[in-house]
C-alpha positions as CSV (number, residue, x, y, z in Angstrom):
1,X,53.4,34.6,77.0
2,X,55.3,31.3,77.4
3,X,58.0,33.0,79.6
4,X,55.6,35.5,81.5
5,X,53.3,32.3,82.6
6,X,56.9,30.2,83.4
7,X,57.6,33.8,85.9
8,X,54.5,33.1,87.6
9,X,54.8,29.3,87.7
10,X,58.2,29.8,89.2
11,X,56.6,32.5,92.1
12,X,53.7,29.9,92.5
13,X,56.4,27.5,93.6
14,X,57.5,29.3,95.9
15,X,53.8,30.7,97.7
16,X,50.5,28.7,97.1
17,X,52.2,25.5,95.5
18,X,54.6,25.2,98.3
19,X,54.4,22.9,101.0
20,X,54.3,25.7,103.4
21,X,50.9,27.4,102.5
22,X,48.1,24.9,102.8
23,X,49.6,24.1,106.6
24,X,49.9,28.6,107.1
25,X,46.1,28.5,105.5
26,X,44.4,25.9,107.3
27,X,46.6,26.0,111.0
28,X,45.2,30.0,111.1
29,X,41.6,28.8,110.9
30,X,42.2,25.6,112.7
31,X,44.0,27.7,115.6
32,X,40.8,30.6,115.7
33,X,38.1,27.3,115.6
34,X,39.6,26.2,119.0
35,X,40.4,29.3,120.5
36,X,36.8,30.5,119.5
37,X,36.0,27.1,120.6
38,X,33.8,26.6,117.3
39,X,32.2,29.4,116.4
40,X,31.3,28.2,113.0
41,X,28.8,25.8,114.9
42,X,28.4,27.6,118.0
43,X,26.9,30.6,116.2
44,X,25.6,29.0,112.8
45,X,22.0,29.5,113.8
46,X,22.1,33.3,115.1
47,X,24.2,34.1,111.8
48,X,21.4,33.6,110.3
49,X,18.7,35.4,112.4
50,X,21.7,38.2,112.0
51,X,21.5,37.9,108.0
52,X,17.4,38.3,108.4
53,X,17.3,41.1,109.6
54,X,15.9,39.9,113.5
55,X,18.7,42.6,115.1
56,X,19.0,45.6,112.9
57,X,18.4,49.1,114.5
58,X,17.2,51.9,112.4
59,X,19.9,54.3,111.7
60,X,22.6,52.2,112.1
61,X,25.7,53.8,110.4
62,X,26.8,52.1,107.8
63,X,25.9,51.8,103.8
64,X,24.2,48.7,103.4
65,X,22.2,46.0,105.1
66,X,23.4,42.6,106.1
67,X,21.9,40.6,103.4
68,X,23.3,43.1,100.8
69,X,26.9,43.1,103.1
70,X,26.1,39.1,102.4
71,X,25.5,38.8,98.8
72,X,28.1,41.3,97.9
73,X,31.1,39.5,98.9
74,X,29.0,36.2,97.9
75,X,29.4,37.7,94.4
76,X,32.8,38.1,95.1
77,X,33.3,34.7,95.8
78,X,30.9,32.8,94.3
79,X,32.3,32.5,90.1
80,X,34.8,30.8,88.5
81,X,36.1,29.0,91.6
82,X,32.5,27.5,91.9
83,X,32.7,26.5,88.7
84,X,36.1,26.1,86.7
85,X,38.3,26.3,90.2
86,X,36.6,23.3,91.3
87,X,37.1,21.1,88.1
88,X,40.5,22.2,88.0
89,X,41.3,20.9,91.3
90,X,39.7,17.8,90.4
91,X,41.7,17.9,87.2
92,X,45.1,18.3,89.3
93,X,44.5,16.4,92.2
94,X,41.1,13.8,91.5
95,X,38.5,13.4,94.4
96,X,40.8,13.9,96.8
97,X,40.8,17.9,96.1
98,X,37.6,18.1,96.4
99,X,37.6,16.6,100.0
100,X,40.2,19.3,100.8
101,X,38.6,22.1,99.5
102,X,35.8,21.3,102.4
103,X,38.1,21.7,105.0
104,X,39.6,25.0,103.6
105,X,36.0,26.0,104.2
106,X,34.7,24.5,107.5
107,X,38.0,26.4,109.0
108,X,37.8,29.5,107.1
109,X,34.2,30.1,108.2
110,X,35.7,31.1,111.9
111,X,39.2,32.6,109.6
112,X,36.3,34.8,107.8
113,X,34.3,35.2,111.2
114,X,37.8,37.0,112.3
115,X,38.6,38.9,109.9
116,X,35.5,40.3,109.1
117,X,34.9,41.3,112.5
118,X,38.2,43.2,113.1
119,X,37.9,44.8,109.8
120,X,34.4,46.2,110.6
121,X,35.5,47.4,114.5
122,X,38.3,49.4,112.7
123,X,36.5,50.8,109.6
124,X,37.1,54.4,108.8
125,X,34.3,57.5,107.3
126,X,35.8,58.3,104.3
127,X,35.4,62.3,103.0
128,X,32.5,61.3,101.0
129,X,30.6,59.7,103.5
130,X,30.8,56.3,102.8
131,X,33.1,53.8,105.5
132,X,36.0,51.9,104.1
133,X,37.3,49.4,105.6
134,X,39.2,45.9,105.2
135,X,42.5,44.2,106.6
136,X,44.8,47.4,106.1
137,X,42.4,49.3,108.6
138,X,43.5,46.9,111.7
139,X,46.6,46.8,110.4
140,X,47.3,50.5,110.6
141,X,45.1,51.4,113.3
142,X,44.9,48.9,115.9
143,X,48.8,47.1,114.9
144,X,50.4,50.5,114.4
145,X,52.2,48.8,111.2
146,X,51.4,50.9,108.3
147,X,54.0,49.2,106.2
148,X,51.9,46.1,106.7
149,X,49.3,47.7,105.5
150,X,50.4,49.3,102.7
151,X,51.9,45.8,101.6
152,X,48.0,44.4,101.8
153,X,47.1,47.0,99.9
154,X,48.9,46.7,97.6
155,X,48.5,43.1,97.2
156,X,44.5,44.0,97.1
157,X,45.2,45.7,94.0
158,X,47.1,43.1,92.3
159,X,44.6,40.8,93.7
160,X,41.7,42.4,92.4
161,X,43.3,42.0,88.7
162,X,44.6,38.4,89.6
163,X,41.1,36.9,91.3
164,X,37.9,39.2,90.5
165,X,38.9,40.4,86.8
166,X,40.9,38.4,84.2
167,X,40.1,34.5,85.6
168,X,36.2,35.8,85.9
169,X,36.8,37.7,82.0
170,X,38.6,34.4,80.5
171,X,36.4,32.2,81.7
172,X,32.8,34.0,80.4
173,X,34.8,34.2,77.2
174,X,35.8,30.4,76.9
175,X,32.2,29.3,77.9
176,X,30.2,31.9,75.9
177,X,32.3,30.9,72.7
178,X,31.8,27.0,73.2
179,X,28.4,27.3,73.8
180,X,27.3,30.3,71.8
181,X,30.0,30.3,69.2
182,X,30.6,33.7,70.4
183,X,33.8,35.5,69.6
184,X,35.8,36.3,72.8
185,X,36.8,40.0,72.1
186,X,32.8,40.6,71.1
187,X,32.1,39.3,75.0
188,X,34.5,41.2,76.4
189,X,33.9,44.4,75.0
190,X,30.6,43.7,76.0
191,X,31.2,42.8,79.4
192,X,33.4,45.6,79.8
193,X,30.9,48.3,79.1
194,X,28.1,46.9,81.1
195,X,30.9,46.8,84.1
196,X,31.7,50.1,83.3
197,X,28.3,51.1,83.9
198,X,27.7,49.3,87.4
199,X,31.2,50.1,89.0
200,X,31.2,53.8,88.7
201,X,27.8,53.9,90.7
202,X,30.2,52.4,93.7
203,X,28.9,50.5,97.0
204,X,25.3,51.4,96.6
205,X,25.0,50.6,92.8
206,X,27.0,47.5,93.6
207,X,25.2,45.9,96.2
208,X,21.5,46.8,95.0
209,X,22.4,44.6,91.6
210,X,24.5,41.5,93.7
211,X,21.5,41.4,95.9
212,X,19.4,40.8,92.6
213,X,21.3,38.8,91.0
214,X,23.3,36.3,93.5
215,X,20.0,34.8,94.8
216,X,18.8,34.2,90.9
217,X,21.9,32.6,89.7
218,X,22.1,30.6,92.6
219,X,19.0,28.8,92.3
220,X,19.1,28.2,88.2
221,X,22.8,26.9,89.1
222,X,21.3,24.7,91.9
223,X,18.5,23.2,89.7
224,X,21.1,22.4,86.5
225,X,23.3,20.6,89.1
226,X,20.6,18.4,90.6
227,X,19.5,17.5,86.8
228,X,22.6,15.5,86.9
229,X,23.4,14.1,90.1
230,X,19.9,12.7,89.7
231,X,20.7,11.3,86.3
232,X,23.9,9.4,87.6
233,X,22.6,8.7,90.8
234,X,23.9,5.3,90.5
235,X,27.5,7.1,90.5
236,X,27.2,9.4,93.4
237,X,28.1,6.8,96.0
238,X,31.2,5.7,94.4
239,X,32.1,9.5,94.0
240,X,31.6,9.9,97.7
241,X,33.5,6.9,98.9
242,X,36.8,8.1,96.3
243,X,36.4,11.9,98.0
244,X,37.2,10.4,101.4
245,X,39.2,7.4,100.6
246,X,41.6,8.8,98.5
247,X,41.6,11.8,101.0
248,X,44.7,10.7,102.9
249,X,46.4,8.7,100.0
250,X,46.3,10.5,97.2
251,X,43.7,9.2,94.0
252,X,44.8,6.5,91.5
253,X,44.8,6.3,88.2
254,X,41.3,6.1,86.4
255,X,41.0,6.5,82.4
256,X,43.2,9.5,81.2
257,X,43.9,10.6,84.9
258,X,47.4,9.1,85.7
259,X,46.9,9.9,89.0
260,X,47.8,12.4,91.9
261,X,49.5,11.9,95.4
262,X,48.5,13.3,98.7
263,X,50.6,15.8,98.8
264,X,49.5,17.1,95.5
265,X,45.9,16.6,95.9
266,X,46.1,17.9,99.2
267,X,48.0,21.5,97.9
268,X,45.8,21.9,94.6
269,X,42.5,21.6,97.2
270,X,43.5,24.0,99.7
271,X,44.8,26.5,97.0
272,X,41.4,25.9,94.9
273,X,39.7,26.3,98.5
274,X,40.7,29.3,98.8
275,X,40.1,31.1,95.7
276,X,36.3,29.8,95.8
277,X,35.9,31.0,99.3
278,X,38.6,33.6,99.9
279,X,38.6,32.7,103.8
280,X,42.0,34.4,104.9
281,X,42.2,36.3,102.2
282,X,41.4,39.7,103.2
283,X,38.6,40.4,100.5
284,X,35.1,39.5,102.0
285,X,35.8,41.9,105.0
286,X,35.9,45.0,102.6
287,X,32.4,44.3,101.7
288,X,31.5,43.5,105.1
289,X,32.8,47.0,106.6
290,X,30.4,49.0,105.0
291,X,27.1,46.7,106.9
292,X,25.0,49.2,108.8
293,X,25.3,48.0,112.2
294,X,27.3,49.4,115.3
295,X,27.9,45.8,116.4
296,X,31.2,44.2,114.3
297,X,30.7,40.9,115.8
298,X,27.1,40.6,114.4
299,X,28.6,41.5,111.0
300,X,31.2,38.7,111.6
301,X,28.4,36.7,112.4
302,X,26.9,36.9,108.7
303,X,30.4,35.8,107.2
304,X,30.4,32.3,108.4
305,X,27.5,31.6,106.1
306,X,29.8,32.9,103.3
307,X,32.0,29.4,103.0
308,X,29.6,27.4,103.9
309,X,27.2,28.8,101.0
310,X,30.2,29.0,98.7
311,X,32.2,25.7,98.9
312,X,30.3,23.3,101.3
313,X,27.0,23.7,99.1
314,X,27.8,24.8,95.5
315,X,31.3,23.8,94.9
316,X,29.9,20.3,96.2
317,X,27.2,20.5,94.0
318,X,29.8,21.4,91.0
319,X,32.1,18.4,92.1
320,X,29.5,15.3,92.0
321,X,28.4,17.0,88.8
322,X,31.6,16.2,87.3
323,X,32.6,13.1,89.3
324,X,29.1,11.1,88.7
325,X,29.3,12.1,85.5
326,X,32.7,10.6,84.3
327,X,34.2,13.4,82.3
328,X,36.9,14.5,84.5
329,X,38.9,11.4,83.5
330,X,38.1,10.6,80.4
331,X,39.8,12.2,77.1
332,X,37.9,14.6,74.9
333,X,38.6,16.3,71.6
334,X,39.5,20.0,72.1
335,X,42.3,22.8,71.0
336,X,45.1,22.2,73.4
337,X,46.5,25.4,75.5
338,X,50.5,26.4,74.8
339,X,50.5,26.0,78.4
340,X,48.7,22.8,78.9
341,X,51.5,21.3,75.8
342,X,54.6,19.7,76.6
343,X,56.9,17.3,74.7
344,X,58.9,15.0,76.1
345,X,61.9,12.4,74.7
346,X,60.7,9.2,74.0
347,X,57.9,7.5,72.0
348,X,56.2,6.6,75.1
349,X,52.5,5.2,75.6
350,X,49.9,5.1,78.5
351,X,49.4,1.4,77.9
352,X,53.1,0.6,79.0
353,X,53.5,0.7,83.2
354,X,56.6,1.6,83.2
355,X,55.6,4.9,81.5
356,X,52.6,5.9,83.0
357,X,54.7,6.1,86.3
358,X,57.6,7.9,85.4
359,X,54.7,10.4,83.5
360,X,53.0,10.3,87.2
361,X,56.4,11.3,88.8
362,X,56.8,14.0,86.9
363,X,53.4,15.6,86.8
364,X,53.8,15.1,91.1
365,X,57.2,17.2,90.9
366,X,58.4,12.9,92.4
367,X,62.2,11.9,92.3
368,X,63.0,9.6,90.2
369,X,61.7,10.7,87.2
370,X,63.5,10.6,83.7
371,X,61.0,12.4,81.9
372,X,63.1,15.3,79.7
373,X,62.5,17.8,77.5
374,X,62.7,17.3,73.6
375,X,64.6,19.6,71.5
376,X,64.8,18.9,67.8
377,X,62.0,18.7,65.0
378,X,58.9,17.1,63.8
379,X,58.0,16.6,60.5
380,X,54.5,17.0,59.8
381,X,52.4,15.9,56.7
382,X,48.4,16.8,56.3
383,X,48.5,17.6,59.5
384,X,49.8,14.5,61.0
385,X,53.1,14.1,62.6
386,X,55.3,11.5,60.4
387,X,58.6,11.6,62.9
388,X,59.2,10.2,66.0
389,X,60.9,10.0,69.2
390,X,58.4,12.2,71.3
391,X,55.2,12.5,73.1
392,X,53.1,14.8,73.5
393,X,51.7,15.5,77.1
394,X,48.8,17.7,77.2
395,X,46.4,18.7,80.3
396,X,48.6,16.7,82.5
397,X,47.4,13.3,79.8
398,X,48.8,11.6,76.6
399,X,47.3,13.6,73.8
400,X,46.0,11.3,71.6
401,X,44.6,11.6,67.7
402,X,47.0,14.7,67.3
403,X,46.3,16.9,64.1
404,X,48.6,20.1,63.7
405,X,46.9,22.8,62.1
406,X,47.9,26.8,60.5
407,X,46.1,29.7,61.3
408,X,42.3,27.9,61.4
409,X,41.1,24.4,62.2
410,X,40.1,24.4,58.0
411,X,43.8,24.5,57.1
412,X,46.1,21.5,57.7
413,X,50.0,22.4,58.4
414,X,52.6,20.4,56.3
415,X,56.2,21.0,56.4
416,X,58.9,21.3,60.3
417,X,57.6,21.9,63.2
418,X,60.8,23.0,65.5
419,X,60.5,22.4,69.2
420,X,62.5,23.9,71.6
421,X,62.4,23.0,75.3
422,X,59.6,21.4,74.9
423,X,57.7,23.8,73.8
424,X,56.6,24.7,69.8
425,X,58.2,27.6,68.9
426,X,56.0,28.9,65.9
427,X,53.3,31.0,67.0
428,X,50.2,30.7,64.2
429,X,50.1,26.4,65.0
430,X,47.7,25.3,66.2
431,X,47.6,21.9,68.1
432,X,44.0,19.6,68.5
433,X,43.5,16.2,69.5
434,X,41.9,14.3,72.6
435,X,43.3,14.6,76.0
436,X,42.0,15.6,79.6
437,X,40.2,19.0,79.6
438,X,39.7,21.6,82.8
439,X,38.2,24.6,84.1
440,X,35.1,25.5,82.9
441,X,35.4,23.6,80.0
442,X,35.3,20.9,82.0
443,X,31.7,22.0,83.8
444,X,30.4,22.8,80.5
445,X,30.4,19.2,79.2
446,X,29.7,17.6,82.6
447,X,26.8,19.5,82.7
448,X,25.6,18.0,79.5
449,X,25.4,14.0,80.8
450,X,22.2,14.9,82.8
451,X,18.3,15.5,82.3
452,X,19.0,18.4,80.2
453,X,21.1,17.2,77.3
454,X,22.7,19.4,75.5
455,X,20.9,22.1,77.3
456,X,22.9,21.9,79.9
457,X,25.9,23.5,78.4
458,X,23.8,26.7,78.7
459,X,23.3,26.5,82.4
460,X,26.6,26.8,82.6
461,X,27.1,29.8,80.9
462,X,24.4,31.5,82.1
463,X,25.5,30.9,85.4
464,X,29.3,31.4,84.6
465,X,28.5,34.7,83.3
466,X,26.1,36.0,86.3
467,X,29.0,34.3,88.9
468,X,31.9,35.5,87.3
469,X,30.5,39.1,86.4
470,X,28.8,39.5,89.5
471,X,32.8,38.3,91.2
472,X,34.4,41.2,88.7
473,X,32.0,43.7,90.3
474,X,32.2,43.3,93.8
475,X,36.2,43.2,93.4
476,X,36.2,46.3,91.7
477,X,35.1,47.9,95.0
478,X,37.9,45.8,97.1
479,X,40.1,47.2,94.5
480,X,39.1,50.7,94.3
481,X,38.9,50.5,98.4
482,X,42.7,49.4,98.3
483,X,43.4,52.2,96.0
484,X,41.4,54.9,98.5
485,X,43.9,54.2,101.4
486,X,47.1,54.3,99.5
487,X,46.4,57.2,97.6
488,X,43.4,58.8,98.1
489,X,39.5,59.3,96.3
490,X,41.4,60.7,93.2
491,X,43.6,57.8,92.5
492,X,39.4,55.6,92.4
493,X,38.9,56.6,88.7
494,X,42.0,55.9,86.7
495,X,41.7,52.2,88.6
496,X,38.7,51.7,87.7
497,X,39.3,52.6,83.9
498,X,42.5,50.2,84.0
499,X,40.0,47.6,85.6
500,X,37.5,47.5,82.7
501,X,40.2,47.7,80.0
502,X,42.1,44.6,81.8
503,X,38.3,43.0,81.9
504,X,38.4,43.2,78.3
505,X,41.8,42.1,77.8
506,X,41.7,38.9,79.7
507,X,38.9,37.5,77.2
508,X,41.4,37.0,74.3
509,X,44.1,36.0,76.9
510,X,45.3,32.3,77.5
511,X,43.3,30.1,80.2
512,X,46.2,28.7,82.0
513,X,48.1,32.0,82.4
514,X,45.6,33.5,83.9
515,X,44.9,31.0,86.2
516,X,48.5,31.2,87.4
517,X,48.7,34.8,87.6
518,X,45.3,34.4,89.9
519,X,47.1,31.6,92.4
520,X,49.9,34.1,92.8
521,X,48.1,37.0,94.0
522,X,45.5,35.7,96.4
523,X,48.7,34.4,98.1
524,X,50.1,37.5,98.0
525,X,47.2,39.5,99.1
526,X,46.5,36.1,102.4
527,X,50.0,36.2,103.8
528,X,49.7,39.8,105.7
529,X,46.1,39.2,106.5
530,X,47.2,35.9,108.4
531,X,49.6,37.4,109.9
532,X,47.4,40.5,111.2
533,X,44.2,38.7,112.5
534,X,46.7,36.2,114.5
535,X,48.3,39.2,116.3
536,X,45.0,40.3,116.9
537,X,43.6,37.0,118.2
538,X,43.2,38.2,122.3
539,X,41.9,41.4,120.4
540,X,38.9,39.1,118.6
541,X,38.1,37.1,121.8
542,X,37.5,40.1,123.7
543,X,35.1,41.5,121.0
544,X,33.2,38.0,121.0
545,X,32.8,38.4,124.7
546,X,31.4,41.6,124.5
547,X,29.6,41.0,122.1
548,X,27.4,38.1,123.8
549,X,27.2,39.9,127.2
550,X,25.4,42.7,125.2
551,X,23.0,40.1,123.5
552,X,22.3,38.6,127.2
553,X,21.9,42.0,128.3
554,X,19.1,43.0,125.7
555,X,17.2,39.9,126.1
């Protein structure tokens, strides 16, 4: 596992965490907001007359209605990015993420506006009646570039694994067992036969349970977060003033944090941007193509509100949760991730300046750090390490109150612990102490400092597991779309079989793995789609033109 998730950390640096992609990301939609000349405020209002219902024609073609077109790709957005991708941006880059993540979606509403459209113009009727549609359409169709299209595809699949399946499984599973005391593999299996059971039903099964359930979770999601912003109201201010101060420079140190640069926080929050509201992507349009309507622009119309609902309202609700809280920077005791552990040369300490920077430059990829590996052993008695010469980093923090432990939490190791790299290289150790915690984990607790107590930890999970199953679900059909075009109605089953089983997997899988598996592949599966809408721009304007001379027309 440790060299599989060091693969995709090395492929990350090279896509989402390079300095490249958040300028590719955000430039597209920037670019389509003034050549559009601002749809996303321009046409805010009639999105949502559109999303009512005020323009729909009886007998439309099409599969579904625009609220269902709506609050399926809402449940394909709308999970763990609302909820454990936003505290892990936080984690990674402070306040500052958060701030960025807001931009991702105020220009990916007119980047989802675009693609949306173009995908629905060039939808196809599949053999059994139902229309397909999604980024590989315009791509083959209208660009005459099948190998684009095949690479989108392709990427869809992977994607579909990488964003809708294991981060959404993992994460249920994390949350349901520290809340519940639930074992992973019993929540999976679970899981996995219930999404069995809604996937094989396909667009129509799929979008008459999202429509169900993504207004429900929303609201008991909405109502836990107010419980406490309200109790820390006194903190919300000073979490507002950090989101936009530290913006442009990067947030300081505070309590465990040691701190994050601009260029860092600024990366983490476009990358976490994007999975919550796939703008760019190439996902949401998928959905969107099967909208009964013979007007694409209309349906492009509804996916404007799909960002703003997303990011600029929950994952804002989600990140003054945490920040008027105080968790994200303050240590707390948990079971530290193989991939969250690092030692390092040196007995160094958090109290000494000198330190904390050179821990800082490392943890922002900075020069000048002379932070290296240790390679040797540690001698541990009772579960306390008696040697010296190392430190422990752990989610991005000095672990503190370390205890090494064999097999359980009951049984205390004594005896050589070898470290190679860095790394621990026995398998059946197990590492707890305090130190910074993320992801869900880091929701969970926050939600606990409100009006709720304790109670609050269930919110969470409740609401994890309706997001994040509800996400699984609607990317099953993205997926099994994908599949359709490259090989055909045939090739729809043995996906979806692999699809559960990976479902299943991914609960007894390792949090930060998965995570970087999932950054990989939504770059993988955004690149073509940029590339495609932007070749198609004088395509899109014309289609907006049209559009509104109809409208006039019929008034």
């Amino acid at each position: 596992m440790d060299v599989l998730h060091d693969f995709f950390k090395l492929l990350d640096s090279f896509l989402g965490s390079a300095v490249w992609f958040p300028y590719a990301l955000l430039g597209t939609g920037a670019f389509f907001t003034i050549y559009l000349k601002f749809p996303q405020i321009r046409y805010f209002k009639h999105a949502w007359r559109v999303v009512t219902g005020k323009f729909d024609k009886k007998g439309a073609p099409g599969d579904t209605t625009h609220f269902q077109s709506l609050t399926t790709a809402l449940s394909g957005t709308v999970g763990t990015g609302n909820i454990g991708g936003v505290a892990l941006a936080i984690f990674l880059g402070g306040p500052a993420a958060l701030f960025w993540m807001w931009a991702t979606a105020f220009f990916g509403m007119t980047t989802k506006f675009v693609e949306v459209t173009l995908s629905h113009k060039y939808r196809e009727k599949t053999a059994d009646g139902t229309f397909s549609g999604g980024p590989m359409y315009y791509m083959d169709k209208k660009l005459n570039m099948k190998w684009l299209a095949v690479v989108f595809a392709v990427a869809t699949v992977i994607s579909s694994f990488g964003t809708g399946n294991l981060p959404q499984s993992n994460s249920i599973a994390i949350t349901m067992e520290a809340t519940f005391g639930f074992e992973p593999w019993i929540v999976g299996s679970v899981l996995a036969i219930l999404l069995g059971l809604v996937i094989l039903g396909g667009i129509t099964r799929i979008a008459a349970v999202t429509s169900r359930v993504v207004p429900f979770m929303a609201v008991v999601y909405i109502v836990g977060a107010f419980s406490v912003i309200f109790f820390n109201i006194e903190n919300v201010g000073p979490a507002f003033v950090s989101i936009f101060t530290d913006a442009f420079t990067g947030s300081a140190a505070a309590g465990g944090f040691l701190g994050a640069t601009f260029a860092y926080a600024f990366n983490r929050g476009v990358n976490r941007g994007l999975f919550s509201n796939e703008a760019g992507q190439g996902s949401a349009p998928i959905a969107h193509a099967a909208a009964k309507t013979e007007e694409p622009v209309s349906e492009g119309m509804v996916s404007i509100l799909e960002p703003f609902i997303d990011t600029i309202i929950i994952c804002t609700l989600t990140g003054l949760v945490i920040l008027s809280s105080g968790v994200w920077n303050e240590k707390h005791e948990n079971i530290f991730d193989r991939s969250d552990m690092y030692y390092v040369q040196g007995s160094l300490s958090q109290d000494n300046i000198a330190d904390s920077t050179n821990v800082f430059q490392y943890l922002n990829k900075l020069d000048g750090t002379t932070i290296e590996p240790f390679n040797g052993t540690i001698a541990v008695v009772n579960g306390v390490a008696v040697s010296d010469g190392f430190t422990l980093i752990n989610a991005r923090s000095f672990a503190e109150e370390v205890t090494y432990h064999v097999g359980s939490l009951d049984d205390l190791f004594s005896g050589t612990l070898i470290i190679e790299d860095g790394s621990i290289t026995r398998d059946n150790i197990i590492v707890h102490g305090k130190s910074l915690i993320h992801s869900a984990t880091l929701t969970t607790l926050a939600f606990t400092k409100g009006y709720f107590g304790d109670f609050g930890q269930y919110i969470v999970s409740i609401g994890l597991l309706l997001f994040a199953f509800s996400t699984a679900i609607a990317w099953s059909y993205y997926g099994d779309r994908a599949m359709t075009y490259l090989f055909g109605p045939a090739s729809v089953m043995p996906y979806r079989v692999v699809y559960v089983f990976a479902f299943l997997w991914a609960a007894v899988s390792d949090t930060t793995l998965v995570w970087t598996l999932s950054a990989v592949a939504i770059v993988v599966m955004t690149l073509p789609n940029l590339v495609g809408i932007l070749l198609l721009r004088k395509d899109m304007k014309d289609s907006v033109k049209a559009y509104w001379d109809k409208v006039k027309v019929a008034k």
